[in-house]
N, C-alpha and C positions, 0 to 999 in steps of 0.2 A: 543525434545520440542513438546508438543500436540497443536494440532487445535487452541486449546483454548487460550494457552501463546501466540502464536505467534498472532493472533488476537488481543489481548489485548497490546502487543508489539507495533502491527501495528496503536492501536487506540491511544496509548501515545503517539506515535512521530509524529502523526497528531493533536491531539489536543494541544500540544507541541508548534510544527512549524508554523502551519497553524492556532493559533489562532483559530477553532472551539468550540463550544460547545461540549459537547461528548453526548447531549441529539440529536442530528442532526445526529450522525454517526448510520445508519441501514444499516443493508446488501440490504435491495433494494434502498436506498437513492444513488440519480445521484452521482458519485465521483466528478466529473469537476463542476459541480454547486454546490451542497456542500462546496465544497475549494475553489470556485469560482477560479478558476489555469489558471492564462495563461501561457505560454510557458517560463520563466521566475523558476514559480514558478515548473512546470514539472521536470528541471534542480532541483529544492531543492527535491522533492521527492524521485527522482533516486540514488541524495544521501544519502538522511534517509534511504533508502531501502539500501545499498551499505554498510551504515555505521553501520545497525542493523544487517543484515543476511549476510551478509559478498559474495553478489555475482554479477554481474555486470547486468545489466538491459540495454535494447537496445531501441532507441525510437521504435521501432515497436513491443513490446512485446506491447504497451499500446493499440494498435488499437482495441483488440476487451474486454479492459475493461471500461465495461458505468458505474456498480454499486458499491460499498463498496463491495458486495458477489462475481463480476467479479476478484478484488482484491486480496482478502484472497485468496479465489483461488486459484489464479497464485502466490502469496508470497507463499503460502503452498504448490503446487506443487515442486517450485522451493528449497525450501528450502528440501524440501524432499527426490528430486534428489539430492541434495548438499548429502547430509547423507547416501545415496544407492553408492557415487560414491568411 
């Protein structure tokens, strides 16, 4: 899967879930006020992520993501370890 699927992946099941716009989703746009998420909604995300890419998410993998690009990121790394392993 490229960069780009899984992005595109990651912005369906957001605009999906979280009821957003997809004209709001940028890789520098704040993730948490974007999705305006409280702690609740954290819980539904760890699942879309779990239920897309098939891998488990810790609450502290989230600390040091602020933006839509902190994101991808970490889905793309992760999922690309998943692939290496």
């Amino acid at each position: 899967m490229s960069n780009e699927e899984i992005i595109e992946k990651i912005n369906g099941f957001i605009v999906d879930e979280f009821e957003v716009d997809e004209e709001k989703i940028s890789p520098e746009a704040d993730l948490k006020t974007t999705l305006d998420l409280d702690s609740l909604d954290y819980v539904d995300l760890v699942v879309e992520i779990e239920n897309n890419f098939g891998f488990k998410v810790k609450p502290e993998d989230f600390t040091g993501i602020i933006t839509f690009d902190d994101f991808y990121v970490y889905i793309i790394n992760r999922v690309k370890s998943n692939q290496n392993a």
